[in-house]
PyMOL commands that place a pseudoatom at each C-alpha (Angstrom):
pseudoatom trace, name=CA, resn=UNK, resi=1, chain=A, elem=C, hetatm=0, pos=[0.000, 0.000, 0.000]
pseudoatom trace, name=CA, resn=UNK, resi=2, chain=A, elem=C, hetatm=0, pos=[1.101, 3.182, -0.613]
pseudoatom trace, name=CA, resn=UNK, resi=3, chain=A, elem=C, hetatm=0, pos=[0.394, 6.802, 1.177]
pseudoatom trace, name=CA, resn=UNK, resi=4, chain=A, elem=C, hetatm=0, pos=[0.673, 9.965, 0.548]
pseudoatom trace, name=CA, resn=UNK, resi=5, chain=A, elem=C, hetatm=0, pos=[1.046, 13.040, 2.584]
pseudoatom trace, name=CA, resn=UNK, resi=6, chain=A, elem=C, hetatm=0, pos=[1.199, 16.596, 1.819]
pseudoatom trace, name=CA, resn=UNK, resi=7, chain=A, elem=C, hetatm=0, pos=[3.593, 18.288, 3.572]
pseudoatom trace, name=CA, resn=UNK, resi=8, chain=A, elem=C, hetatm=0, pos=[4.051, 22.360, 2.443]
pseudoatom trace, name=CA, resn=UNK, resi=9, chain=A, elem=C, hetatm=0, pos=[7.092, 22.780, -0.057]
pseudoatom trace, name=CA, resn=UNK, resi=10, chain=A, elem=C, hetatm=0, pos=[8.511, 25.623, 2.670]
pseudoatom trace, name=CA, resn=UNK, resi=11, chain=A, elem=C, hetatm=0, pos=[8.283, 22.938, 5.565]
pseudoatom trace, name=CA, resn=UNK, resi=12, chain=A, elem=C, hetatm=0, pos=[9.516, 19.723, 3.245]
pseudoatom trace, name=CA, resn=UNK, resi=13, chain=A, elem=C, hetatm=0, pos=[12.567, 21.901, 1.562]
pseudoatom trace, name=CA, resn=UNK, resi=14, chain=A, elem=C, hetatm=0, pos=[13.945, 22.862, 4.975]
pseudoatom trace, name=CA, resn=UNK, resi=15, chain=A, elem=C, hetatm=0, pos=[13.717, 19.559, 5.984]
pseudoatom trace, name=CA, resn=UNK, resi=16, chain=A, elem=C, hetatm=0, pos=[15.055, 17.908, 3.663]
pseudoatom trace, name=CA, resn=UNK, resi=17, chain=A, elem=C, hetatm=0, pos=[17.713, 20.591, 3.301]
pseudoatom trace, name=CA, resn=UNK, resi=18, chain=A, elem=C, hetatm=0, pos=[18.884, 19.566, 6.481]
pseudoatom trace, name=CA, resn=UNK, resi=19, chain=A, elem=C, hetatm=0, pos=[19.641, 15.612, 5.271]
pseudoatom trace, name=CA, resn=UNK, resi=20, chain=A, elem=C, hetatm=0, pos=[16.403, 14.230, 5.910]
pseudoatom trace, name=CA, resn=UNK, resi=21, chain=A, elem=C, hetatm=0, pos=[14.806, 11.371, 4.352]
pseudoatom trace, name=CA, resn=UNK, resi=22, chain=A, elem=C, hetatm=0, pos=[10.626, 12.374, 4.581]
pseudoatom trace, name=CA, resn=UNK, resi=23, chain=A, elem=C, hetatm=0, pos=[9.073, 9.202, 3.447]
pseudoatom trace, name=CA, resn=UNK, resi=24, chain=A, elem=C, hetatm=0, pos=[11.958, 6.978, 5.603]
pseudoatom trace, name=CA, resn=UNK, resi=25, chain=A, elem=C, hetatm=0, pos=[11.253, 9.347, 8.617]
pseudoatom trace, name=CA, resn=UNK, resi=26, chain=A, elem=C, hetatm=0, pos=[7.236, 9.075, 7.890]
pseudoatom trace, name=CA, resn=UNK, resi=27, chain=A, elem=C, hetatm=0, pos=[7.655, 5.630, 8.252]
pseudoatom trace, name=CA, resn=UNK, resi=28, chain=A, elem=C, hetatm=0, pos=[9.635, 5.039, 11.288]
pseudoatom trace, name=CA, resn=UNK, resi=29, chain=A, elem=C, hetatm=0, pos=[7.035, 7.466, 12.748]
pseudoatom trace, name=CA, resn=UNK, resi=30, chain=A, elem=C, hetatm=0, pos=[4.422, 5.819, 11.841]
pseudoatom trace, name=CA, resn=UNK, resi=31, chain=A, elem=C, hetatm=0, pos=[5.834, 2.451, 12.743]
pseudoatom trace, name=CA, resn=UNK, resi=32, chain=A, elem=C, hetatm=0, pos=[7.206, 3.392, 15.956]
pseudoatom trace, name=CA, resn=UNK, resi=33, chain=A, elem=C, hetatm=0, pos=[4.037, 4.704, 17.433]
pseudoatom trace, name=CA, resn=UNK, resi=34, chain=A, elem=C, hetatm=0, pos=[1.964, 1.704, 16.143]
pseudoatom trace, name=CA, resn=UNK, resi=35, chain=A, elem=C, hetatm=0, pos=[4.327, -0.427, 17.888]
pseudoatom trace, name=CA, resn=UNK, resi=36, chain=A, elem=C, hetatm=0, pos=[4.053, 1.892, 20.849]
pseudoatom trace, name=CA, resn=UNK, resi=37, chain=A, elem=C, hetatm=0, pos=[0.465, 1.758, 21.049]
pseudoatom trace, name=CA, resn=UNK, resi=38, chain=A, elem=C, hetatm=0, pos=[0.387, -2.274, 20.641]
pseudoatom trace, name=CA, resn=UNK, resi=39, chain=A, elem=C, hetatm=0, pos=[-0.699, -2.588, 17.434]
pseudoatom trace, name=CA, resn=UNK, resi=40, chain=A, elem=C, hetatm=0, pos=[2.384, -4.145, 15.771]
pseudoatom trace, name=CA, resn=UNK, resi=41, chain=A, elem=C, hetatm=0, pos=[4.595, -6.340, 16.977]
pseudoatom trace, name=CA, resn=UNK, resi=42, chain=A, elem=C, hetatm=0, pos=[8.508, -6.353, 16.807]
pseudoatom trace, name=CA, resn=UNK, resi=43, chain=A, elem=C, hetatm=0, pos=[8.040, -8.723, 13.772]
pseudoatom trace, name=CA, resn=UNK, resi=44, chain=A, elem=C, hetatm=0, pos=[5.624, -6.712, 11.741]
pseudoatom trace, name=CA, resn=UNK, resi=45, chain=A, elem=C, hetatm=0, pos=[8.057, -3.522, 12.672]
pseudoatom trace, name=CA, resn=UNK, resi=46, chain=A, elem=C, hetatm=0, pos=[10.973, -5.496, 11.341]
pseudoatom trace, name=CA, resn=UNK, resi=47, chain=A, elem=C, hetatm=0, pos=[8.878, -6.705, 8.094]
pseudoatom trace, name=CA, resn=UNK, resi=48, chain=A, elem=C, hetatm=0, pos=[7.807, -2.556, 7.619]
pseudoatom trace, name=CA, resn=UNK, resi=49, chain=A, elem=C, hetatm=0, pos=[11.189, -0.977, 8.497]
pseudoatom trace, name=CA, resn=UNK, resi=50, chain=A, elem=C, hetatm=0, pos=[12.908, -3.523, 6.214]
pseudoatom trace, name=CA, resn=UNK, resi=51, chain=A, elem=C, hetatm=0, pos=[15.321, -4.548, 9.590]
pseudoatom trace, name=CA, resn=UNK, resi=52, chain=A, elem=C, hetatm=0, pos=[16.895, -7.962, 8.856]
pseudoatom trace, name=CA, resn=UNK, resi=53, chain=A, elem=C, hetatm=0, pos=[17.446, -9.309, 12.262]
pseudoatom trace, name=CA, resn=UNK, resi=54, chain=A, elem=C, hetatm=0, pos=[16.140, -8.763, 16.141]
pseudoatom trace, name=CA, resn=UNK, resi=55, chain=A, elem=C, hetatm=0, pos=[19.227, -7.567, 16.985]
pseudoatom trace, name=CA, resn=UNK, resi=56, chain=A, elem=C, hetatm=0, pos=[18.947, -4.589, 14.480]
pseudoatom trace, name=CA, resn=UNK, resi=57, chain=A, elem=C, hetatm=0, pos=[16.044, -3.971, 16.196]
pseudoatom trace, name=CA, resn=UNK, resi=58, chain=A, elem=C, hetatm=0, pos=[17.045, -3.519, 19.481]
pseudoatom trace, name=CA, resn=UNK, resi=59, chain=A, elem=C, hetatm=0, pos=[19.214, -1.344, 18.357]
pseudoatom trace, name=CA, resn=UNK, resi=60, chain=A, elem=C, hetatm=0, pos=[17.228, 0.721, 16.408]
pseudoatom trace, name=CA, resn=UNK, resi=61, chain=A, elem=C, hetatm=0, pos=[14.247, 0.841, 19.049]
pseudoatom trace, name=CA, resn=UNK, resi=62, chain=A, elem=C, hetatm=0, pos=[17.460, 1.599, 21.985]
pseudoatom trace, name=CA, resn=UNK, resi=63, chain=A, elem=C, hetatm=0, pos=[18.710, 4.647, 19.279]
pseudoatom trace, name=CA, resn=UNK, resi=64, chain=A, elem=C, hetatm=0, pos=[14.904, 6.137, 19.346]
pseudoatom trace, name=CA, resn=UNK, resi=65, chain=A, elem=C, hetatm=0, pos=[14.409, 5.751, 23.215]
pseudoatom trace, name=CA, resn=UNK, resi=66, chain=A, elem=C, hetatm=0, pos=[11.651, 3.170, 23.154]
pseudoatom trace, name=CA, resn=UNK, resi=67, chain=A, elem=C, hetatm=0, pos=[12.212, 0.015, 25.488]
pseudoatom trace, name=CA, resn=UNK, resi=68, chain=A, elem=C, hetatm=0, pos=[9.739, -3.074, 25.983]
pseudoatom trace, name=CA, resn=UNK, resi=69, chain=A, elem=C, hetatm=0, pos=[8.346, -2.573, 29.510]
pseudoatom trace, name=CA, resn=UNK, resi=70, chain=A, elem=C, hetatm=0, pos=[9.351, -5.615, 31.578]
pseudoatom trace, name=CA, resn=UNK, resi=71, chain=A, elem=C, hetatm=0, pos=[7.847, -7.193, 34.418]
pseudoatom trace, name=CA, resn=UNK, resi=72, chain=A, elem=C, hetatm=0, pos=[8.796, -9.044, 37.848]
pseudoatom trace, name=CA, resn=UNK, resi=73, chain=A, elem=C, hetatm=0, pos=[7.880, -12.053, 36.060]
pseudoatom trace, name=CA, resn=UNK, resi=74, chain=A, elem=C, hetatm=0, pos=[10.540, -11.360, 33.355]
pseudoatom trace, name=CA, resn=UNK, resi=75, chain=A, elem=C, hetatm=0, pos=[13.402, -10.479, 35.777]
pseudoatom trace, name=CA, resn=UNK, resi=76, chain=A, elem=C, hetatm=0, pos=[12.129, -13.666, 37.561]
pseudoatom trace, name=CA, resn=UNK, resi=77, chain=A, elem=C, hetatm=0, pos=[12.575, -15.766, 34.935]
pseudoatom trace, name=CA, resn=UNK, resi=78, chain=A, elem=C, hetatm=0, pos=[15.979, -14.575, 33.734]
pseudoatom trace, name=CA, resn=UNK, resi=79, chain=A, elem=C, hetatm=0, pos=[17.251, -14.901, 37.528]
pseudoatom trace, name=CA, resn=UNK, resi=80, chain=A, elem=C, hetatm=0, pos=[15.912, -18.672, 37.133]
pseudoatom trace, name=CA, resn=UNK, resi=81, chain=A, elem=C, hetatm=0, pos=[18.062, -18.781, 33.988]
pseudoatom trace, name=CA, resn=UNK, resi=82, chain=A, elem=C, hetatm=0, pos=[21.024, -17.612, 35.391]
pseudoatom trace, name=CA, resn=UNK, resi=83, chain=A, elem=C, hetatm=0, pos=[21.093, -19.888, 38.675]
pseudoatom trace, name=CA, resn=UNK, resi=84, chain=A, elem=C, hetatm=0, pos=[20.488, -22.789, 35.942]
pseudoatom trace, name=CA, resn=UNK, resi=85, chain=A, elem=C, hetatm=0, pos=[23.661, -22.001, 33.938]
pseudoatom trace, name=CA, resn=UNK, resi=86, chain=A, elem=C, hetatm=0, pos=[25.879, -21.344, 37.154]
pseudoatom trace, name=CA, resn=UNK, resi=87, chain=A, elem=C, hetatm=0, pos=[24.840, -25.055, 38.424]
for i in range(1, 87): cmd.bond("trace and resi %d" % i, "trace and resi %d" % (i + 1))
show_as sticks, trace
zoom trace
């Protein structure tokens, strides 16, 4: 699918005057808050943002300020993890 917006020529020149990629930035904004709001998950972000592996990922959500919330139940688990591979 494809979408268009209509930014003003004043706006868009500056902007992309200043290095920017509109539809790439368009994107990621519209990506990021999807995934934000629950509505994709880090698969479907991956498939739209064209990001090869999970690691890429985490790397692009870390370099944009948005982290996965976690929960006791996560740092439970991964302390159950660890005491398995120390024994």
């Amino acid at each position: 699918m494809n979408v268009t917006l209509r930014i003003p020529d004043d706006i868009a020149a500056r902007l992309t005057a200043a290095g920017a990629d509109l539809e790439r930035d368009a994107l990621e904004g519209f990506a990021l808050e999807a995934f934000r709001a629950g509505r994709l998950t880090r698969y479907e972000l991956r498939l739209i943002l064209g990001i090869d592996t999970r690691h890429e990922l985490d790397g692009f959500l870390k370099a944009r300020g948005v982290y996965e919330p976690v929960t006791l139940d996560d740092i439970q688990r991964d302390l159950e993890d660890l005491r398995a591979f120390r024994a």
